[in-house]
C-alpha positions as CSV (number, residue, x, y, z in Angstrom):
1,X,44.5,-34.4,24.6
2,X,42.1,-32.4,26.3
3,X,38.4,-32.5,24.9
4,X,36.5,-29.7,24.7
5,X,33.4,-29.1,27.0
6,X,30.2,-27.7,24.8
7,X,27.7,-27.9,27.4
8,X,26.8,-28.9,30.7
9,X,23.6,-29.4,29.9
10,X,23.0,-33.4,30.0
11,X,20.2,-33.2,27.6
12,X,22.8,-31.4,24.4
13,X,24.9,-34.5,25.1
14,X,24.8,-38.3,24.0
15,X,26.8,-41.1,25.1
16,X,29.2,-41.3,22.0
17,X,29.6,-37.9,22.1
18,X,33.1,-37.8,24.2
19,X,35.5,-35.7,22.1
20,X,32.9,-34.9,19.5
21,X,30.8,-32.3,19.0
22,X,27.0,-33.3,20.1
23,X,24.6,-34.2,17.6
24,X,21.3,-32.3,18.0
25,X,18.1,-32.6,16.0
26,X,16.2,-29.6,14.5
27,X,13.5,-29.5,17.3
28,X,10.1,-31.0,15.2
29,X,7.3,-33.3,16.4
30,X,6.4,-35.8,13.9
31,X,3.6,-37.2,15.7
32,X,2.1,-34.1,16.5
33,X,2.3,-33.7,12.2
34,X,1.1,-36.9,11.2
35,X,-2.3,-36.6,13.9
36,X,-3.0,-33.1,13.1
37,X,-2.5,-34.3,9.0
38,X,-5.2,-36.8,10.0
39,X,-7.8,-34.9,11.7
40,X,-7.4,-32.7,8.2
41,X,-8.2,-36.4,6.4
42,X,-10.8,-37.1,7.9
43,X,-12.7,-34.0,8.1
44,X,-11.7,-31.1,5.6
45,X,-13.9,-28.3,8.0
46,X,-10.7,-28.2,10.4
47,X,-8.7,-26.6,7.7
48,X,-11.2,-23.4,9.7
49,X,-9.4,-23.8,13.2
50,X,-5.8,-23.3,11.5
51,X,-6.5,-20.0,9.6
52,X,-4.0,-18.2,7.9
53,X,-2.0,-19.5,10.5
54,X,0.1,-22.8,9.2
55,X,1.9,-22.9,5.9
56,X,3.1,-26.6,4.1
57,X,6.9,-24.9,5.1
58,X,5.8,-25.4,8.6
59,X,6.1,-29.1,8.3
60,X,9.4,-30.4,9.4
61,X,8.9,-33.8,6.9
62,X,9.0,-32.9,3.5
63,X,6.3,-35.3,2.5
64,X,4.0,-33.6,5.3
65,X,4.9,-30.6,3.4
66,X,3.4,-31.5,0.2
67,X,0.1,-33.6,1.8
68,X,-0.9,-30.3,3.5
69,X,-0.5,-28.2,0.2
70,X,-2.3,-31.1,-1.4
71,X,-5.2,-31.0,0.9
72,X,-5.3,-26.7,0.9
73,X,-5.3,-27.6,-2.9
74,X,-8.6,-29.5,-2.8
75,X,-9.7,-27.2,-0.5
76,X,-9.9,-24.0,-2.3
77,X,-11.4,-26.0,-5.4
78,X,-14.3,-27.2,-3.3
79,X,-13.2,-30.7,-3.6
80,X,-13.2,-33.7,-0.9
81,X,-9.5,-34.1,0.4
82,X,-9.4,-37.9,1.6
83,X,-7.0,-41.1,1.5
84,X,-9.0,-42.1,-1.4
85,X,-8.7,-38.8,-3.5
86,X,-5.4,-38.0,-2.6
87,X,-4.4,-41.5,-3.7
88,X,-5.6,-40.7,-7.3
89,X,-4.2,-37.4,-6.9
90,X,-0.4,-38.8,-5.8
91,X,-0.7,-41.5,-8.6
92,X,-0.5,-38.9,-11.4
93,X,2.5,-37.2,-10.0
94,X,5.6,-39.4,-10.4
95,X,7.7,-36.9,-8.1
96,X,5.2,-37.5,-5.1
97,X,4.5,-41.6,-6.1
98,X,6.7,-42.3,-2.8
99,X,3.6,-42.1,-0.9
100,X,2.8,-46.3,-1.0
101,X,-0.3,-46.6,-2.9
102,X,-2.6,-44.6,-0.2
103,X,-1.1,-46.8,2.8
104,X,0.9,-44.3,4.4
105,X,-2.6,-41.5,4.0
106,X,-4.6,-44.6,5.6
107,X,-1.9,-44.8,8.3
108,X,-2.3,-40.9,8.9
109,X,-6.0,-40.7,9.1
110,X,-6.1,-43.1,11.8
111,X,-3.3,-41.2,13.4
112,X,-6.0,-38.4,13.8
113,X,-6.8,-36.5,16.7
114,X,-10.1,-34.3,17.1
115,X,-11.0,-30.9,16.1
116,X,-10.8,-29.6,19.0
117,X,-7.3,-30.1,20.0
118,X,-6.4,-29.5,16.2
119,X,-6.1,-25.7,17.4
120,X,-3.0,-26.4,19.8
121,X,-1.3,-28.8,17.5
122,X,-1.5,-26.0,14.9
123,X,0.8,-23.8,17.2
124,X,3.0,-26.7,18.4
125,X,3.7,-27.0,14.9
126,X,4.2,-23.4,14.0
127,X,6.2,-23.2,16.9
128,X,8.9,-25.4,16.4
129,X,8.9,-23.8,12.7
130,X,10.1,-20.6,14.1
131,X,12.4,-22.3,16.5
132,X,14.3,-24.0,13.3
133,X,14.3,-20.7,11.7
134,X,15.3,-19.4,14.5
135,X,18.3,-21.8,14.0
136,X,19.0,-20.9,10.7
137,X,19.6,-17.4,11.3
138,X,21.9,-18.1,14.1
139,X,23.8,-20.1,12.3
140,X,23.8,-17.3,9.3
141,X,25.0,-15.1,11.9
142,X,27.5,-17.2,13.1
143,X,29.1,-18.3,9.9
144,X,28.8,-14.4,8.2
145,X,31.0,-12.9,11.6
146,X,33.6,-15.6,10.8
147,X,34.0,-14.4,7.1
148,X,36.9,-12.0,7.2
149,X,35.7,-9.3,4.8
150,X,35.6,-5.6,4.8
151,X,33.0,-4.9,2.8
152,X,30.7,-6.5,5.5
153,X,31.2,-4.6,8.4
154,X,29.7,-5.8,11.5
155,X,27.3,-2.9,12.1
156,X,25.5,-4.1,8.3
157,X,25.6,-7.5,9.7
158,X,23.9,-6.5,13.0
159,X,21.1,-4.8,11.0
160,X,20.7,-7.9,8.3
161,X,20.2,-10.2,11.2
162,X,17.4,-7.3,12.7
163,X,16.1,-7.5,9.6
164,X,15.6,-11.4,9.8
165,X,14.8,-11.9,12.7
166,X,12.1,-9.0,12.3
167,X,10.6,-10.8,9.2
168,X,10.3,-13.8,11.6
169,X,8.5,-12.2,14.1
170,X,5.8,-11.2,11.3
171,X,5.3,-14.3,10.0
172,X,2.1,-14.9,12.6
173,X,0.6,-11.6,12.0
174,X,-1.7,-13.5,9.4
175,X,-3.1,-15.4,12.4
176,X,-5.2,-12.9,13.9
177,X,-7.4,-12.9,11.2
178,X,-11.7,-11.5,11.5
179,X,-12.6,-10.0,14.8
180,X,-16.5,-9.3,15.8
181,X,-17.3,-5.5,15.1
182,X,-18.1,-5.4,18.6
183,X,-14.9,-4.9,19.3
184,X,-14.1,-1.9,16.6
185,X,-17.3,-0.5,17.4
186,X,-15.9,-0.1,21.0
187,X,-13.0,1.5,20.1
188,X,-14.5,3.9,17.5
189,X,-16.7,5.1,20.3
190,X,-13.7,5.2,22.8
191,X,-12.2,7.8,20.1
192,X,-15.2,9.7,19.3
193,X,-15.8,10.0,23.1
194,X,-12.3,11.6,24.0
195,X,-12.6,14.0,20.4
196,X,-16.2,14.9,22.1
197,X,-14.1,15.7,25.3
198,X,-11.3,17.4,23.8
199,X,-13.3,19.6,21.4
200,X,-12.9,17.6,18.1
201,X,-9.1,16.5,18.6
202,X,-8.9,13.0,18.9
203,X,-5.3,12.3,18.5
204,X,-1.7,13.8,19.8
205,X,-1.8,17.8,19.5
206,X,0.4,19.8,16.9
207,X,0.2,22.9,18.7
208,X,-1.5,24.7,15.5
209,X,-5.2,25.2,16.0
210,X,-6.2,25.3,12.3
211,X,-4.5,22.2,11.6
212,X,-5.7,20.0,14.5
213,X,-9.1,20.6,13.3
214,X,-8.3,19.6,9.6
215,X,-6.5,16.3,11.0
216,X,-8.2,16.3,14.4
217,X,-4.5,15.8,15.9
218,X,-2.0,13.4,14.9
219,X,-3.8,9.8,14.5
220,X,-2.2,6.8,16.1
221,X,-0.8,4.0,13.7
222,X,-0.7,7.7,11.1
223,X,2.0,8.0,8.8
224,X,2.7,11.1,7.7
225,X,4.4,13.0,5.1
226,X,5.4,16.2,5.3
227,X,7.1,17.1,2.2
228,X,8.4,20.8,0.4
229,X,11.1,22.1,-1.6
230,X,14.3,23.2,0.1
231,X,14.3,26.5,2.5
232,X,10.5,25.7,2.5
233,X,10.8,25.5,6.3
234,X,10.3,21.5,6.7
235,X,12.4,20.6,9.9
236,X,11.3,23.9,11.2
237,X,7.6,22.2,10.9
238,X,8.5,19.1,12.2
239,X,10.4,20.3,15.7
240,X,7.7,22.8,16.6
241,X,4.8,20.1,16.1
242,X,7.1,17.4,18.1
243,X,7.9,20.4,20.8
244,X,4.3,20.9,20.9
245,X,3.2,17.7,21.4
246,X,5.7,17.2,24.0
247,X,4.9,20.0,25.7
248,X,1.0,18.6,25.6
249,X,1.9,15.6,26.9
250,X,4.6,16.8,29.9
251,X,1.8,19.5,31.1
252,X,-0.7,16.0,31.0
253,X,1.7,13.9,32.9
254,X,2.3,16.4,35.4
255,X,-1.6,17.4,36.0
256,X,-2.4,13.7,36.6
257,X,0.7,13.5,38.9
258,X,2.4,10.9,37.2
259,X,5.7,10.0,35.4
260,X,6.5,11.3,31.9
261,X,7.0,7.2,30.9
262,X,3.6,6.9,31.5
263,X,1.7,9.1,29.3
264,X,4.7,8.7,26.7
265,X,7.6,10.2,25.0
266,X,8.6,12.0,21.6
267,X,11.2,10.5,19.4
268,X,12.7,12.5,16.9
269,X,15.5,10.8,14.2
270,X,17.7,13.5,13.4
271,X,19.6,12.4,9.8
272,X,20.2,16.0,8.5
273,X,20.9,18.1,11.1
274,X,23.3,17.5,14.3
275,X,21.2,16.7,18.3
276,X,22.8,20.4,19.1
277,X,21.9,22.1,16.1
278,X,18.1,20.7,16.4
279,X,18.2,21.6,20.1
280,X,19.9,25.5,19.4
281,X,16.8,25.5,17.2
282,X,14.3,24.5,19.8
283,X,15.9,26.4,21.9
284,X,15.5,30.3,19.9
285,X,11.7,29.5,19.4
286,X,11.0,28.5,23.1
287,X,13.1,31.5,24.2
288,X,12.2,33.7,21.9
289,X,16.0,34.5,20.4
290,X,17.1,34.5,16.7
291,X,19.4,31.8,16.4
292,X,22.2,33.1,14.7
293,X,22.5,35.2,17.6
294,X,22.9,32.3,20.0
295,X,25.1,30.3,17.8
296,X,27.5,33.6,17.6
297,X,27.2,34.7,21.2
298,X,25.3,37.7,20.5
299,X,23.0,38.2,22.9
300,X,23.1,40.2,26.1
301,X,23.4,39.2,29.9
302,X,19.7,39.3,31.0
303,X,18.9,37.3,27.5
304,X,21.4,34.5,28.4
305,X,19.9,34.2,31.5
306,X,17.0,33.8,30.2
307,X,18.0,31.2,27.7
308,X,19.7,29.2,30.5
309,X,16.2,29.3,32.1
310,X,14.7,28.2,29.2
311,X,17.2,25.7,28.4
312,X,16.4,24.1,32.0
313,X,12.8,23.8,31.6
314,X,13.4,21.8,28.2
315,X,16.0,19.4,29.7
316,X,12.8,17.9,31.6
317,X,11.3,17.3,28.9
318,X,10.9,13.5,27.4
319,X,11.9,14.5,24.0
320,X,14.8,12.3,22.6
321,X,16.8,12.6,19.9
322,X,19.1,10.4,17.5
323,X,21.2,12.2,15.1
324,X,23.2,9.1,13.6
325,X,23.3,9.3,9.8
326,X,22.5,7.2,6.7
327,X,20.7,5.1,8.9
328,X,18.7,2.0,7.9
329,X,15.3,1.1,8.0
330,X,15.7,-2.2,10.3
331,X,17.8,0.0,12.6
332,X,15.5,2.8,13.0
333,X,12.8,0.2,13.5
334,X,15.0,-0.9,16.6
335,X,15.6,2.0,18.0
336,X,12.0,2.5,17.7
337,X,11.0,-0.4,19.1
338,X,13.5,0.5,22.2
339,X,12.6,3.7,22.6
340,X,8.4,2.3,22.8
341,X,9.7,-0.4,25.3
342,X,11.7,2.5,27.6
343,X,10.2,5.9,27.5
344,X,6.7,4.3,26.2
345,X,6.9,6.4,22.8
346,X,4.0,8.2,21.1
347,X,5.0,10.3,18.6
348,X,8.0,9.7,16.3
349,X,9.3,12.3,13.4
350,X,12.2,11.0,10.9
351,X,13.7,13.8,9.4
352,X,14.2,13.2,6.0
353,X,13.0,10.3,4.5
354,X,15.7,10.1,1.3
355,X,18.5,9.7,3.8
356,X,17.5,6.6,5.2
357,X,18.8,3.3,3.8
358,X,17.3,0.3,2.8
359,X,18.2,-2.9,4.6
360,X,18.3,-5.6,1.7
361,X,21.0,-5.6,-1.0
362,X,18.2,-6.1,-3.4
363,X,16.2,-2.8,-2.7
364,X,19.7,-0.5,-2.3
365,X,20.3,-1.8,-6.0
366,X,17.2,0.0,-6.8
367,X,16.5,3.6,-5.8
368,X,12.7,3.1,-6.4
369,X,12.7,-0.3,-4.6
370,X,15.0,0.8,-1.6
371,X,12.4,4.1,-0.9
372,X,9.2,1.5,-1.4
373,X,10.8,-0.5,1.3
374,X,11.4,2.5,3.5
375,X,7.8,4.0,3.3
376,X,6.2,0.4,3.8
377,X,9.1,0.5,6.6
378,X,7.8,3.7,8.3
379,X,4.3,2.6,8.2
380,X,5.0,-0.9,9.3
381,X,6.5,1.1,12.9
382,X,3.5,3.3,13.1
383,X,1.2,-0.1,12.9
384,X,3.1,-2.0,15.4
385,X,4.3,0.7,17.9
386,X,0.5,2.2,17.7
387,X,2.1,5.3,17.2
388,X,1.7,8.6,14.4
389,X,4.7,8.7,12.7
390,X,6.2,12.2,10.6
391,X,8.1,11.8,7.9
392,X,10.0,14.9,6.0
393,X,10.6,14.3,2.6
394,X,11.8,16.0,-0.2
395,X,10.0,17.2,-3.7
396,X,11.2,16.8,-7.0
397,X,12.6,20.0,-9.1
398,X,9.3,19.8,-11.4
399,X,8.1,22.5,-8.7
400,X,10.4,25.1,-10.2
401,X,9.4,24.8,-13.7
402,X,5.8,25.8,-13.2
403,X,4.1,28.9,-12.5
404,X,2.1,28.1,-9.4
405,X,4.4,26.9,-7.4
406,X,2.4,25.0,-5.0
407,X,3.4,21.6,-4.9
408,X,1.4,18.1,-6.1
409,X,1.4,14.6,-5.3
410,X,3.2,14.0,-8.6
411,X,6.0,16.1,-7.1
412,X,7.1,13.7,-4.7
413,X,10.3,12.4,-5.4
414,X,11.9,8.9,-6.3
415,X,8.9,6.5,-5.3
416,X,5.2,6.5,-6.0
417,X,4.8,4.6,-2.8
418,X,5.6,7.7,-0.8
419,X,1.8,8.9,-1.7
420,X,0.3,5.3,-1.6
421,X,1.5,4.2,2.1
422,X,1.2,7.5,3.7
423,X,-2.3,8.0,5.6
424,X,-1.6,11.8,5.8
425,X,0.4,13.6,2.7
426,X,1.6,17.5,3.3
427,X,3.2,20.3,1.7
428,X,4.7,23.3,3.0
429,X,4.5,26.7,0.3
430,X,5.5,29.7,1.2
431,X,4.8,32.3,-1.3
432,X,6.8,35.0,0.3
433,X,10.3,32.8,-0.4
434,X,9.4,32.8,-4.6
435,X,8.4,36.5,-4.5
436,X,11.4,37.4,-2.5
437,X,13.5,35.6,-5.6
438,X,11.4,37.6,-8.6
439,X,11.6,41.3,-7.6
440,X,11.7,44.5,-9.8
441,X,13.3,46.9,-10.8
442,X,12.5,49.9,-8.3
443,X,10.3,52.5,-9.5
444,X,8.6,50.5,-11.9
445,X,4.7,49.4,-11.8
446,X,5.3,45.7,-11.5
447,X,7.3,46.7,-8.5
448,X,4.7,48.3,-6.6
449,X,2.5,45.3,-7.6
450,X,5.3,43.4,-6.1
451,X,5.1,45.2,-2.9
452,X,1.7,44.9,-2.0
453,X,1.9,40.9,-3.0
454,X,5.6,41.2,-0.7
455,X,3.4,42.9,2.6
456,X,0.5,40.4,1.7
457,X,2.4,37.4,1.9
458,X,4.9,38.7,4.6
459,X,5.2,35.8,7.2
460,X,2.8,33.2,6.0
461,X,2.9,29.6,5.0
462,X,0.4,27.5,3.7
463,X,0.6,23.8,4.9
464,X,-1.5,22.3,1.7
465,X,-3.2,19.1,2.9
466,X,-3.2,17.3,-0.3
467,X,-4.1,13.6,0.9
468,X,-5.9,12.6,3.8
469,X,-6.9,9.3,4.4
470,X,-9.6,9.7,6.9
471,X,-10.4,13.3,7.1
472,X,-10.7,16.4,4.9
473,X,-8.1,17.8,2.0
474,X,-7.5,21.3,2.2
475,X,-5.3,24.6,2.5
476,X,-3.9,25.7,6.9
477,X,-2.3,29.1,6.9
478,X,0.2,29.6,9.4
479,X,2.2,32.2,10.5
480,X,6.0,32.2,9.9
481,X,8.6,33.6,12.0
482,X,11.6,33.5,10.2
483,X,14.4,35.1,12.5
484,X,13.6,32.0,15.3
485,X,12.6,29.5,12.6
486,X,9.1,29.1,14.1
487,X,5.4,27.9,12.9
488,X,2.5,29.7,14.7
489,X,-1.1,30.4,14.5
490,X,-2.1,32.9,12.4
491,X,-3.9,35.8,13.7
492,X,-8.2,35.5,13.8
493,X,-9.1,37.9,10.9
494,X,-6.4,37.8,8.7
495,X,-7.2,37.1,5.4
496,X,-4.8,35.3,2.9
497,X,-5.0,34.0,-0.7
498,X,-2.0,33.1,-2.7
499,X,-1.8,34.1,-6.2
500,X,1.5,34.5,-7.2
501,X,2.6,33.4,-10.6
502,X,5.7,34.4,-12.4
């Protein structure tokens, strides 16, 4: 018989090995444990040069494990952590008496090492932790694609073991711990100097004038919510401030002379709508044509022209879409993190935020849970990518039942952690779409009331500004174009105050 080859690697093999599957230890150092263990004996200050860094589960030997929660124990009570005072400690605990009477702590503290070196010992340690976790989830992965179920497709499988591995790679974030001011004093001056430059906007434009200067442009590591009832114009919002901001950043590539990857590309996670039925919407406010009238062909000639025209200049444009639906969180974080790594991304709108999916069975069993992990999801990207990210999301019905219509914090829907994760919380009102719904009889007083609120109110929206973490709350008025689904600036001198009640 034939036995099978698992590696021609010399070191994955031993010598009584032949027709057997290799034996391989969990890669660890126990030296490197027992003379960083000592160096903590023998002088409790180096507990400073490991920070946040090492836990006790970093340890591969379990009784390493418990001598370094022991020793954080006596630590953070401001007590002396020695081979004498652990010996007393160990002696009243029956479940840890398999120390030896203090022999094994002596052995260890003249194992030690200095404090200087205690630093890379720390991280050799660490290290190897991750490796064996590392390990683990292959394994997970391994054994989980061999189960022959159907409830577990392989695409939920893909994304648990993103989700994993992802966890993993934030398990050192702890470690980088108090930097000098110096260095956020620098960059605090670095942004005040290009908002002096750039006439007060600091961040990534939105193309509106009025509300660049209330947010100062779209802050990096920024999430955003921009939330409304339906028909309130939302996506409409959301594609003109990503076209915007594409546009900004296309026309700065090409005055510098250099690639669009290099100043950065806009991302835009489609869950709603279809990539052609965003892009026919991009598409009538760029060109200027109602969109029913391109969906159904009716336009003339020297307008499809045009649109062809149009259509060519946007196709240079690094703006990206992904339309697949009922996505997950740890997937859109990939694609996220792909997108960053290939078109160097910089601003990233998810449209909406209640279609997305939670990525643990635990959160999907609980509504509240599964949109607390997708908001602390969203933000988690805008951190790590360094990025403002735009999230649409939709408002609960208690909007309808009131006579100002305007909406509230309290009207966000399904998750109180919408409001507390966002930087940047938005609502769209426009007054016209309620009055439009609550008209007259003709002839009749209240209907001539209704007409001059009707002519008042007549292609505007207010964007309410209702948190802001680092800037101003307050009301922008926009113009809105219905017939091409499009946000402008309103006109200088036009004066506009809501007060419709029903």
């Amino acid at each position: 018989m034939t036995s099978l080859t698992i590696s021609s690697n010399p070191e994955l093999a031993t010598e009584d090995t032949v027709g057997a599957l290799p034996y391989r230890e969990a890669p660890s150092n126990i030296d490197a444990e027992q003379a960083l263990l000592g160096a903590l004996l023998v002088n409790n200050e180096a507990l400073q040069h490991i920070g946040d860094l090492l836990k006790s589960t970093h340890f591969y030997e379990p009784l390493h494990q418990r001598i370094f929660e022991a020793i954080q124990k006596f630590n953070d009570k401001g007590l002396i952590a020695n081979p004498v005072t652990l010996k007393h400690y160990f002696d009243q605990d029956e479940s840890l008496a398999d120390i030896g009477g203090g022999a094994y702590l002596a052995k260890l503290a003249g194992a030690a090492i200095t404090v200087f070196n205690i630093g890379d010992y720390s991280h050799m340690i660490y290290d190897l932790a991750l490796k064996r976790e590392l390990i683990a989830i292959g394994e997970e992965v391994v054994n989980t694609a061999f189960l022959h179920k159907i409830d577990i497709p392989a695409d939920n499988q893909i994304e648990s073991a993103e989700q994993k591995l992802f966890n993993l790679s934030l398990q050192g974030g702890s470690d980088k711990g108090f930097r000098s001011i110096r260095h956020s004093v620098i960059n605090a001056i670095k942004n005040a100097e290009n908002a002096f430059k750039s006439n007060g906007l600091s961040g990534i434009t939105t193309g509106l004038t009025d509300m660049d200067k209330m947010l100062g442009g779209l802050q990096r590591s920024d999430l955003l919510i921009l939330a409304g009832r339906p028909s309130m114009g939302k996506t409409a919002l959301a594609v003109n401030v990503a076209y915007n901001a594409c546009i900004s950043l296309a026309k700065e590539a090409q005055e510098k002379g250099v690639s669009n990857k290099e100043i950065g590309s806009v991302g835009f996670f489609s869950l709603e709508m279809s990539s052609e039925q965003l892009s026919t919407r991009m598409l009538s406010s760029a060109s200027a044509l109602n969109s029913a009238s391109i969906i159904h062909g009716r336009i003339s000639g020297d307008d499809f022209a045009h649109l062809v025209r149009v259509s060519n200049e946007m196709a240079q444009l690094p703006f990206f879409i992904d339309d697949t639906p009922a996505l997950s969180i740890s997937a859109l974080r990939t694609r996220s993190r792909r997108l960053k790594r290939m078109h160097n991304l910089k601003l990233l709108v998810v449209d909406y935020l209640q279609l997305l999916r939670g990525s643990s069975a635990a959160s999907q069993a609980n509504r509240v849970q599964e949109v607390s992990e997708i908001t602390q999801g969203l933000k988690a990207i805008a951190k790590e990518l360094d990025i403002p990210v735009i999230a649409l999301s939709q408002l609960s019905r208690a909007v309808e039942q009131r006579p100002d219509k305007r909406p509230q914090l309290s009207d966000l829907r399904e998750s109180g952690s919408i409001e507390q994760d966002a930087d940047v919380v938005m609502f769209i009102y426009r007054e016209e779409y309620y009055l439009g719904r609550a008209q007259p009889a003709e002839g009749t007083p209240e209907h001539a009331k209704w007409q001059v609120d009707m002519d008042r109110a007549m292609n505007v929206a207010e964007v309410i500004i209702a948190k802001h973490r680092n800037g101003p709350i307050g009301n922008v008025p926009l113009r809105f174009d219905g017939n091409l689904t499009k946000f402008d600036n309103l006109a200088h001198g036009h004066s506009y105050q809501s007060n419709y009640s029903e």
